[in-house]
C-alpha positions in Angstrom: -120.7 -12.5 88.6 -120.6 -14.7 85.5 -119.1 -17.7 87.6 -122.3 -16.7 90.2 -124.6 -17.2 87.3 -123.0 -19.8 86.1 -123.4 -22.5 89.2 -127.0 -20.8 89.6 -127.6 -22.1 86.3 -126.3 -25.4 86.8 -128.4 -26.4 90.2 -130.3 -29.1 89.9 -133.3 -31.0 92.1 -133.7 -30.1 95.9 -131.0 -27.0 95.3 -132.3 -25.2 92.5 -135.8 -25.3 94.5 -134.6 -24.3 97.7 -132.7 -21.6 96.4 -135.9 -20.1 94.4 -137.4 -20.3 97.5 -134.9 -18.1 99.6 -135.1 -15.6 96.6 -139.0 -15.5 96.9 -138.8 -15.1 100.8 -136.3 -12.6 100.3 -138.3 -10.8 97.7 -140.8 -10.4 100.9 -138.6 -7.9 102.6 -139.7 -5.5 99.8 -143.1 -5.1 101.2 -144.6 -3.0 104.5 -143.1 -2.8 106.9 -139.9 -3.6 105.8 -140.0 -1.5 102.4 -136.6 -2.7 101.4 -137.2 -2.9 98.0 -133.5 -3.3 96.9 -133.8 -6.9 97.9 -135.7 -7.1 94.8 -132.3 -6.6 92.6 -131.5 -9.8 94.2 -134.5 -11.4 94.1 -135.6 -11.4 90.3 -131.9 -11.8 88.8 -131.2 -15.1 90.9 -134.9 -16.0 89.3 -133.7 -15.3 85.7 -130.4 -17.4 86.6 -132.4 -19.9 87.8 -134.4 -19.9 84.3 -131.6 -20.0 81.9 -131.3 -23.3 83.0 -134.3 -24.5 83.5 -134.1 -27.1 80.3 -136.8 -29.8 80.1 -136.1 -33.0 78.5 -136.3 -32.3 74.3 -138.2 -35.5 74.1 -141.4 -34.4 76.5 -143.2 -32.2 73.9 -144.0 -28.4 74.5 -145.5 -28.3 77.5 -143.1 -31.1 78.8 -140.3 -29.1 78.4 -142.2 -25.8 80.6 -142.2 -28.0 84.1 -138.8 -26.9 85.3 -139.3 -23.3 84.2 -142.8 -23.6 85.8 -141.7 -25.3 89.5 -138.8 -22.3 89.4 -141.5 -19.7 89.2 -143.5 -21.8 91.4 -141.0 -22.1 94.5 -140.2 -18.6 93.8 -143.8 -17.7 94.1 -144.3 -19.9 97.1 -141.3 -18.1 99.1 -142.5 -15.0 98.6 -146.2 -15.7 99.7 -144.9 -17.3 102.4 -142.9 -14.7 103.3 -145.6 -12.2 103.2 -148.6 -14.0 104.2 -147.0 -16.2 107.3 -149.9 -13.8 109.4 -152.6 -15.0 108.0 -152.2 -18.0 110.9 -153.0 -14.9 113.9 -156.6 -14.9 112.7 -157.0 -18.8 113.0 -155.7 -18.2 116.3 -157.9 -15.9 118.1 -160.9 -16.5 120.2 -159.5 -20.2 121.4 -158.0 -21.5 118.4 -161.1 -23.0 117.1 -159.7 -22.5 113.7 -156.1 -23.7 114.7 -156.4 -26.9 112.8 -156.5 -24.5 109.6 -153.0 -22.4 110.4 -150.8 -24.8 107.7 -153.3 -24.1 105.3 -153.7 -20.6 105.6 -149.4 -20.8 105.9 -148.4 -23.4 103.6 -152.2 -23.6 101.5 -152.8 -20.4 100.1 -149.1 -19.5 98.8 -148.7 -22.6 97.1 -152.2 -21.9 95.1 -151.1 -18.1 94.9 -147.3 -19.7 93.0 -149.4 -20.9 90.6 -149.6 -17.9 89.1 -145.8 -17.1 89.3 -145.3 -20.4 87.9 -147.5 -20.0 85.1 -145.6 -16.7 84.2 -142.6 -18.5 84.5 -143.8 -20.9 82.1 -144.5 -18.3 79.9 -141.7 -16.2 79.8 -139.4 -19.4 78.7 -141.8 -19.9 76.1 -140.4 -17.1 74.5 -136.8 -17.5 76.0 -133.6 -16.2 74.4 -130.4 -14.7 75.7 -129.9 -10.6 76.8 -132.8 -8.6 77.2 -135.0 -10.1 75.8 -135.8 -13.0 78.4 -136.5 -9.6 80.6 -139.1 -8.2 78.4 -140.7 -12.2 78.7 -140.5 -12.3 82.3 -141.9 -8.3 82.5 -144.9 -9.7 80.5 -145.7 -12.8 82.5 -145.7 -11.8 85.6 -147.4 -8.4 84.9 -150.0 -10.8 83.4 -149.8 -12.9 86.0 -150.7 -10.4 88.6 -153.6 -9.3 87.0 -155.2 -12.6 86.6 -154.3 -13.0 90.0 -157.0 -9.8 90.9 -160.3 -11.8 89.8 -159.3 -15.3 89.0 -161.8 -17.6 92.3 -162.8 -13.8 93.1 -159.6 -12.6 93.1 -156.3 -11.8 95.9 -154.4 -9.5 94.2 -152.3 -8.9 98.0 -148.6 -8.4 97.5 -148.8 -7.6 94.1 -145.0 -6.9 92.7 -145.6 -3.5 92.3 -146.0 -2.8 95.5 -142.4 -3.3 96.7 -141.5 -0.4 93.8 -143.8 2.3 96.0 -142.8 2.8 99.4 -143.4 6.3 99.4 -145.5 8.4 98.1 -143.0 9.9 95.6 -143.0 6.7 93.8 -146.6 5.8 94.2 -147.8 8.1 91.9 -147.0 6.4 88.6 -150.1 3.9 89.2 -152.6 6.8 88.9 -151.7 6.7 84.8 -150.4 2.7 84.4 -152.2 1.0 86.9 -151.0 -1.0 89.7 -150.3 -4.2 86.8 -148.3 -1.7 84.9 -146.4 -0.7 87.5 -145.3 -4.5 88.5 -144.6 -5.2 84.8 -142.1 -2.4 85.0 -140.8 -3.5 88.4 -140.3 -6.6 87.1 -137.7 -5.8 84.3 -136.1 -3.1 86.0 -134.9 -5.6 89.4 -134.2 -8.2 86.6 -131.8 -6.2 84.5 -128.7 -7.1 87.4 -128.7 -10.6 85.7 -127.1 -9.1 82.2 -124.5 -8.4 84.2 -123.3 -12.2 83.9 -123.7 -12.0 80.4 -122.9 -8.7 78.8 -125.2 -9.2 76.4 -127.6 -6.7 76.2 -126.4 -5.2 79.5 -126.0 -1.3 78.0 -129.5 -1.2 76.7 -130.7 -2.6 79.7 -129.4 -0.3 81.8 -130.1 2.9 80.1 -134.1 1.5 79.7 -134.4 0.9 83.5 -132.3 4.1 84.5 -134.9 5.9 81.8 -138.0 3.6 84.0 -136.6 5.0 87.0 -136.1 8.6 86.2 -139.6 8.4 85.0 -141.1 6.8 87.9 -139.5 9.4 90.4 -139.7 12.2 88.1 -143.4 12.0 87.5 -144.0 11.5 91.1 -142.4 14.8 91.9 -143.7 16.9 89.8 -147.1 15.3 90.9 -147.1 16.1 94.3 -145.7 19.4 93.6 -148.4 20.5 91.1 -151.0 18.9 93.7 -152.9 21.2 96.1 -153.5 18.9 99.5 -155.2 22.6 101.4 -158.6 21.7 103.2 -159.5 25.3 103.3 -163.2 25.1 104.1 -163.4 21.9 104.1 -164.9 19.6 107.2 -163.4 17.9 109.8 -163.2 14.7 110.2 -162.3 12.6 113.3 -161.2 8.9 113.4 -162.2 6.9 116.1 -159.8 3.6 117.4 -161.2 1.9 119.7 -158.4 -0.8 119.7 -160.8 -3.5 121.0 -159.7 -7.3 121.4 -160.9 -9.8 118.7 -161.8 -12.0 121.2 -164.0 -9.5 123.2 -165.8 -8.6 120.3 -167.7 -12.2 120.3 -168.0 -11.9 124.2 -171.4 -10.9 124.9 -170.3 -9.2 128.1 -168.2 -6.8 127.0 -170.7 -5.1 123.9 -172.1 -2.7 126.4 -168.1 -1.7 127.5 -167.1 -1.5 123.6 -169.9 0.6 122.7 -169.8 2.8 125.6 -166.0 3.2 124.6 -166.8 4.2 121.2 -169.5 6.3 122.3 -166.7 8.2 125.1 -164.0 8.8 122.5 -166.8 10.2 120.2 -167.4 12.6 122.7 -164.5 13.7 123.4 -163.8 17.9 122.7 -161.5 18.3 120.2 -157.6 19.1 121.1 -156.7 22.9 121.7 -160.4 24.0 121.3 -160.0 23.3 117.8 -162.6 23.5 115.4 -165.8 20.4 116.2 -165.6 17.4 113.5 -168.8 17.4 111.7 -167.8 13.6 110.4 -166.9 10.8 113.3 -166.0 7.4 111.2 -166.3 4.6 113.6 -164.5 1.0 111.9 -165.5 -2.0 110.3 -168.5 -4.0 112.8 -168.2 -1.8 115.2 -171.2 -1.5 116.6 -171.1 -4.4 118.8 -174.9 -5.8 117.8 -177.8 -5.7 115.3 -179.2 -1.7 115.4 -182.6 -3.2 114.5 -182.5 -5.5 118.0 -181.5 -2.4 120.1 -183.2 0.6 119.4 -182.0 2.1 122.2 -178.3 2.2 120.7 -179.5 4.9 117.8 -180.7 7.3 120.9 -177.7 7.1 123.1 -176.0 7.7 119.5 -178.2 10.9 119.3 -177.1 11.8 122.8 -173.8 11.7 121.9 -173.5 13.2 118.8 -173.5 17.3 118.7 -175.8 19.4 116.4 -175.0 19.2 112.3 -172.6 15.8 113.4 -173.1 12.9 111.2 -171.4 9.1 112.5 -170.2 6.7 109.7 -170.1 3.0 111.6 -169.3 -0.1 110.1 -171.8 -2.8 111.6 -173.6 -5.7 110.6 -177.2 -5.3 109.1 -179.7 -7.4 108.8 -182.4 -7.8 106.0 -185.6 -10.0 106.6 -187.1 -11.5 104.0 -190.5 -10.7 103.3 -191.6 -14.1 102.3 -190.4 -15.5 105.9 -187.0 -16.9 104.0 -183.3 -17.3 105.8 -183.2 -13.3 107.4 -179.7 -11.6 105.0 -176.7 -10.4 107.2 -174.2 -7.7 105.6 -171.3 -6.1 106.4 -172.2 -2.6 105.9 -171.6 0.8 106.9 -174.5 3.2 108.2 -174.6 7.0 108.0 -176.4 8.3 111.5 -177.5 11.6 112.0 -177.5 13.4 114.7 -180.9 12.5 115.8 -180.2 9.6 116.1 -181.7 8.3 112.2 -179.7 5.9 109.6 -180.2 8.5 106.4 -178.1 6.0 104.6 -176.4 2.1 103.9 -173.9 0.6 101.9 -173.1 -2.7 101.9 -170.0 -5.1 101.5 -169.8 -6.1 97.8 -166.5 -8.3 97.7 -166.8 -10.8 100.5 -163.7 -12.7 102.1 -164.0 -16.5 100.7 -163.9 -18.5 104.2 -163.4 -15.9 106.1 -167.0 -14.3 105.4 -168.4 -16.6 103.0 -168.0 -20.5 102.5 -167.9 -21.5 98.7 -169.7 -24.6 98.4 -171.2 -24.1 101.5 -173.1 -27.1 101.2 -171.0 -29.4 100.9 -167.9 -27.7 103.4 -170.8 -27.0 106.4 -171.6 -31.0 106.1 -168.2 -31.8 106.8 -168.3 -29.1 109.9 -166.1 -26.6 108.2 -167.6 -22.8 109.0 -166.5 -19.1 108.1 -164.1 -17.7 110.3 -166.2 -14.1 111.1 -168.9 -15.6 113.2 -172.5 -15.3 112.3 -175.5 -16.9 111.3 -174.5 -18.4 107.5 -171.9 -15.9 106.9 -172.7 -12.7 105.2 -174.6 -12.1 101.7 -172.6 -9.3 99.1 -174.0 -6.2 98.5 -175.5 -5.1 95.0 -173.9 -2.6 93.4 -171.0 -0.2 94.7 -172.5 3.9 94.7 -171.0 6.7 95.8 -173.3 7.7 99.2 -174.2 11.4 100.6 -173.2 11.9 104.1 -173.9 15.2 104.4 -175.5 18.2 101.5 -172.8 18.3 98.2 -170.8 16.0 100.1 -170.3 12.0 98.9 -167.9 9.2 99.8 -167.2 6.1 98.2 -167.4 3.2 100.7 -164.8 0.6 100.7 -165.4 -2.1 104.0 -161.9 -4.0 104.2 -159.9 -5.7 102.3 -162.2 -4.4 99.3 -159.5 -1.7 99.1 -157.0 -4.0 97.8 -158.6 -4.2 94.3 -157.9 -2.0 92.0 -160.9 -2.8 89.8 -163.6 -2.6 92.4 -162.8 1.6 92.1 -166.0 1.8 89.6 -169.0 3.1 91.3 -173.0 3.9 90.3 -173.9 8.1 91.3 -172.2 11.7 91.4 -168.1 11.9 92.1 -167.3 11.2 95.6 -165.6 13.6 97.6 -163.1 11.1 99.4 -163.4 7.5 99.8 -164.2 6.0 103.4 -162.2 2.4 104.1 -163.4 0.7 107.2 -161.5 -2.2 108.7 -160.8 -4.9 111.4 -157.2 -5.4 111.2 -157.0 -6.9 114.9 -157.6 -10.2 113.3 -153.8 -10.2 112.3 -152.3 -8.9 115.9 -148.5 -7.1 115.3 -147.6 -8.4 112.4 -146.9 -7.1 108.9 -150.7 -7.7 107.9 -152.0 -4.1 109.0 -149.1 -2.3 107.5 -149.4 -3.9 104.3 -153.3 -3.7 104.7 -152.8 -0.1 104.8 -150.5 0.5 102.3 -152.4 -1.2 99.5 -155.5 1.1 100.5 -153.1 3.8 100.3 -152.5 3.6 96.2 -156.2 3.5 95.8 -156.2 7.0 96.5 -153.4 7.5 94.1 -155.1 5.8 91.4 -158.9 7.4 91.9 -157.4 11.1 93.3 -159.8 10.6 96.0 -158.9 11.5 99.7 -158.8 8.3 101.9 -160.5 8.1 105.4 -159.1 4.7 106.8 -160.8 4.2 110.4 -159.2 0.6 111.8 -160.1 -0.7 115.1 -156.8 -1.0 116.4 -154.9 0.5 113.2 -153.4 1.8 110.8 -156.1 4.6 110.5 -155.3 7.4 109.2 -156.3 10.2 106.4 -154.4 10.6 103.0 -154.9 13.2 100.2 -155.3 11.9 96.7 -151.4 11.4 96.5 -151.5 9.2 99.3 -149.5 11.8 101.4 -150.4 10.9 105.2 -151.7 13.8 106.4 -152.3 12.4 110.4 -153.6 8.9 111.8 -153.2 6.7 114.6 -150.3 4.0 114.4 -151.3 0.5 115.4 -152.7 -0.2 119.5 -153.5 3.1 119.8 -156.7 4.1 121.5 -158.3 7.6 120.8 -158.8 9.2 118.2 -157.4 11.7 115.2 -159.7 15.1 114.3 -158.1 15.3 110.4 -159.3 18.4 107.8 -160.6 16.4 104.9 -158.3 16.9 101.8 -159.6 18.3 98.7 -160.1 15.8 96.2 -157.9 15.8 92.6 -158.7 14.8 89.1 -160.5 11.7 89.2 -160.4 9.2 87.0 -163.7 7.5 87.1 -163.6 5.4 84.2 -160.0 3.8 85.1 -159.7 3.8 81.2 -156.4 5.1 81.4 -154.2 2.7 83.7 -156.0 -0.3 81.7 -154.6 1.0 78.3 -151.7 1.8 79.5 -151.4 -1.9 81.0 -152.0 -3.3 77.9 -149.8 -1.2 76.0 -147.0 -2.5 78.4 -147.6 -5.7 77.7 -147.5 -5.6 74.4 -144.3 -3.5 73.9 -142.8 -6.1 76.8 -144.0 -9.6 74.3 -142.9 -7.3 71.3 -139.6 -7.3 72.6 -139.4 -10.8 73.8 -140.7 -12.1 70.3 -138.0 -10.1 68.3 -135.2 -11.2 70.4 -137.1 -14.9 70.6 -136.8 -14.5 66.7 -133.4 -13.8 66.4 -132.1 -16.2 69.0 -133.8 -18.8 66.7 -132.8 -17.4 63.2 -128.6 -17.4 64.5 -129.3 -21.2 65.2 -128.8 -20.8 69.3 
């Protein structure tokens, strides 16, 4: 192992960056569907090798002598993002390939601006370099770091966050509801590092006994979590999720809106299996109502026909707002609560909007060199307001969540009473068979974790399914399927509303990681090494 290390250490050029590269990709492999997060013991201690040697010229000044620490973390960042993102390029290719011209960007474009961050915690962690186990507390604290500024920084894509390679079951999920998912990767980090003091010896005792404690902890408070939990739905309402499964591509054909909402409207109506007990909530997904409700009145009757006495329909769509000065008229990607007579009793709107995909930054400028969003529609979509928790039926709330807004953590806060579950509406047909869905889901997954809420996930062509506030599946429809899936809604668990908790908990990571970093940093310096 030392020798290993040793040539790792040595590499130089074209070879040191390829082979941060194959560690990132492999790092990949971590994530749905693969969940093979062992890779990750490969993974980060080839990165920490890497490090060790990553010596910049003595004469280029501080920041001079960060480059080769910060193009490590950058390939390494690059691999991985490449490795888990490759899919993007199915949603550039649908409906004709208009967009096909954009694949190497959305390939090649988007992880190398996403390595920055890894490179940047790179950077930072040799900043405070030394040997043994220290150099892991310094890698812990930048890329923890690192994946938090990656959750807001240009509106934020916290996707693939570290973390999630440590929770592929719900077992280990559960330590996010008191650390947060940035705690969590912070962790992860230093635990798949500690394999690199094997090279050494130095430090290699403590460092396993911390990260068999981390471990312990991590699977241990999960347990006892999910057997102190009560999932029972006793007289609670059912709820059925509706998959329509329709093609992208049909969904801008103005032919086939009639089929898609007839299709919606026949698996709505549908009894339930083994005269089982009528769903009083039908969740339809993300745009699925195939046109403007305020253009086709007719489409909130033949609703009211098909909806049953005391049934309430939760539909993603697009809604329209006109201004009342005769402005540009608004477009949103809401949701709409329809009663059964046919009436929209309530709205929520998209608040975190895809950049390009939704929205065009700089849309001035980008639309007068022909570039457009991706969703079609008249100028993209405006965000909604403020994020509130919305009745859908008497003492009953849900907190609505239209997309990928389930992927950030921080977007949990909400205006009005404590839901009862959380409702996440998608369109993950943009990404085909690939590992986007899976991923998609998994990330909306530890948001019930980290609220306590029960997650309704209705996806046009999948993952949809219903979770308790552990994130225990409790049924759903796998991807392709069409039908639907009449689920008894969970009860919800302690919710933390505030989020106080996994913040301070972050930070106090952090701190305890650079803490150890500085005093090893300190006495690397003081015996003259």
């Amino acid at each position: 192992m030392e020798r290993i290390a040793g040539q790792i250490m040595l590499l130089w050029g074209i070879r040191r960056w390829a082979l941060a590269f194959i560690a990132g990709a492999l790092g990949a492999f971590s994530l749905p569907p693969f969940d093979f997060f062992a890779v990750l013991f490969v993974s980060f201690p080839v990165l920490v090798w890497l490090l060790d040697g990553a010596n910049g010229n003595a004469d280029a000044g501080f920041l001079g002598k960060l480059k080769p620490a910060f193009w490590t973390g950058w390939w390494f960042g690059f691999g991985y993002f490449v490795g888990g993102l490759w899919w993007l390029a199915n949603a550039l290719l649908v409906g004709g390939g208009e967009f096909a011209w954009a694949t190497p960007l959305a390939v090649l474009g988007l992880p190398a601006i996403l390595a920055i961050f890894y490179g940047l915690a790179a950077a930072c962690a040799r900043a405070l370099w030394s040997d043994g186990l220290g150099r892991l507390c310094a890698l812990a604290a930048g890329f923890g770091l690192a994946e938090w500024l990656r959750s807001f920084v240009l509106t934020g894509f916290p996707w693939n966050a570290i973390g999630y390679g440590a929770m592929p079951v719900p077992v280990m999920m559960q330590s996010s509801a008191i650390i947060g998912l940035f705690g969590v990767s912070a962790l992860a980090v230093f635990v798949f590092s500690v394999p690199a003091l094997i090279a050494t010896r130095r430090g290699l005792l403590p460092g396993l006994i911390i990260a068999a404690t981390l471990l312990c902890a991590h699977i241990g408070y999960g347990s006892l979590r999910l057997m102190d939990s009560d999932a029972r739905s006793d007289g609670q309402p059912v709820i059925r999720l509706v998959q329509p499964s329709i093609d992208q591509s049909a969904k801008w054909d103005d032919a086939e809106r009639e089929r898609i909402f007839q299709t919606l409207l026949a698996i709505t109506a549908k009894p339930p299996p083994d005269k089982g007990v009528l769903p009083s909530i039908i969740v339809w997904p993300e745009t699925s109502i195939p046109f403007l409700l305020t253009s086709n009145p007719n489409a909130l009757a033949i609703i009211a026909e098909t909806l049953q006495e005391g049934q309430t329909l939760i539909a993603g769509a697009v809604r329209n707002e006109r201004h009342e000065t005769g402005g540009a008229t608004r477009y949103y990607n809401s949701i709409y609560v329809i009663d059964h007579n046919g009436q929209i009793i309530e709205a929520a709107d998209k608040l975190h909007l895809v950049p390009f995909g939704e929205y065009l930054p700089l849309s001035g400028l980008l639309r007068s060199l022909g570039l457009d969003t991706i969703a079609r529609g008249p100028g993209g979509f405006s965000a909604g307001s403020v994020r509130r928790s919305v009745p859908v039926q008497p003492g009953l709330h849900f907190l609505p969540l239209v997309c990928y807004e389930a992927i950030f953590p921080q977007d949990m806060v909400f205006e009005g009473p404590v839901p009862d579950f959380m409702i996440n509406v998608t369109n993950d047909a943009w990404y085909g068979d690939t590992p986007g869905p899976p991923q998609h889901f998994r990330q909306a997954q530890l948001r019930a974790v980290e609220t306590g809420l029960p997650l309704i996930r209705a996806a046009n062509n999948g993952i949809s399914a219903v979770t308790d506030g552990n994130g225990r599946i409790i049924d759903g429809l796998s991807q392709n399927v069409i039908g639907f899936a009449d689920v008894y809604l969970p009860k919800k668990i302690h919710v933390n509303r505030s989020a106080w908790l996994p913040q301070l908990s972050f930070w106090l990571i952090i701190a305890l990681l650079l803490l150890g970093a500085l005093n090893s940093r300190y006495s690397f310096i003081r015996t003259g090494n």
